[in-house]
C-alpha positions in Angstrom: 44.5 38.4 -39.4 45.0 35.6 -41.5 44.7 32.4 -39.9 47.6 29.8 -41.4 47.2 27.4 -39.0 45.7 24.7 -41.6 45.7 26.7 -44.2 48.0 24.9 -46.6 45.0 22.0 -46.3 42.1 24.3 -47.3 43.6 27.0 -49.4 42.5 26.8 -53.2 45.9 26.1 -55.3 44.7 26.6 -58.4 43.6 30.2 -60.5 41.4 32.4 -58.4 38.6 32.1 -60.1 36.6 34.8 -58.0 35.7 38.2 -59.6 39.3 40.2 -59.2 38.9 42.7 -56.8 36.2 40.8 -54.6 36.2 40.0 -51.1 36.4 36.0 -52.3 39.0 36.8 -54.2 41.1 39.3 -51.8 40.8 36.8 -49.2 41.7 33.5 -51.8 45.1 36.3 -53.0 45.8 36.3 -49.1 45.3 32.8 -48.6 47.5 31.3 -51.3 50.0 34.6 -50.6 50.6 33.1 -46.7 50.8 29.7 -48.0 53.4 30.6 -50.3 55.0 32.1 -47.3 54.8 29.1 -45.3 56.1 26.7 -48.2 59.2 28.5 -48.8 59.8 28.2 -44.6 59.6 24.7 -44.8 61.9 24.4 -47.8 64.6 26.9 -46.5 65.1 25.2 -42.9 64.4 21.5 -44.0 61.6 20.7 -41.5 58.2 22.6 -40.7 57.4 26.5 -40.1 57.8 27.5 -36.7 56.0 30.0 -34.7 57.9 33.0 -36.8 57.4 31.4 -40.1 53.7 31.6 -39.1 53.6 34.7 -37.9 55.0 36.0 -40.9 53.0 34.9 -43.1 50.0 35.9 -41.2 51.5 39.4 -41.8 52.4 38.9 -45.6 49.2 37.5 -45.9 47.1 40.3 -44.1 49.4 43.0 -46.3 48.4 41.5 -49.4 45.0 41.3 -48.5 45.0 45.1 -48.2 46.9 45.4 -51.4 44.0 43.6 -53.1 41.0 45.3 -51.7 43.1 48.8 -52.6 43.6 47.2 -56.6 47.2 46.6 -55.8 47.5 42.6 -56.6 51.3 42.5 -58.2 
């Protein structure tokens, strides 16, 4: 599962620069994919991402980790 806890902090922001289709890069599409998730949380309900913001964006995270390591990244 795809830890968000301080993910926003470490996640890389810019171009995935890992070779599409990698493990690095599955788990860099996941990363930045949950962050997004998290980021539009915080701008929706004016303050921070509560416990269901993070939970979903563990799961939209995990799903599009497995939609990368299947070729599936759009």
């Amino acid at each position: 599962m795809t830890d968000v806890s301080q993910l926003a902090v470490h996640v890389n922001r810019g171009p995935n620069t890992a070779p599409r289709g990698s493990e690095e890069f599955c788990r860099t599409y996941a990363q930045q994919t949950a962050v997004s998730r998290i980021e539009a949380a915080r701008n929706g309900n004016g303050g921070g991402a509560n416990g269901f913001d993070r939970l979903r964006a563990e799961q939209e995270g995990d799903r599009a980790y497995e939609r990368c390591r299947s070729g599936r990244t759009n």
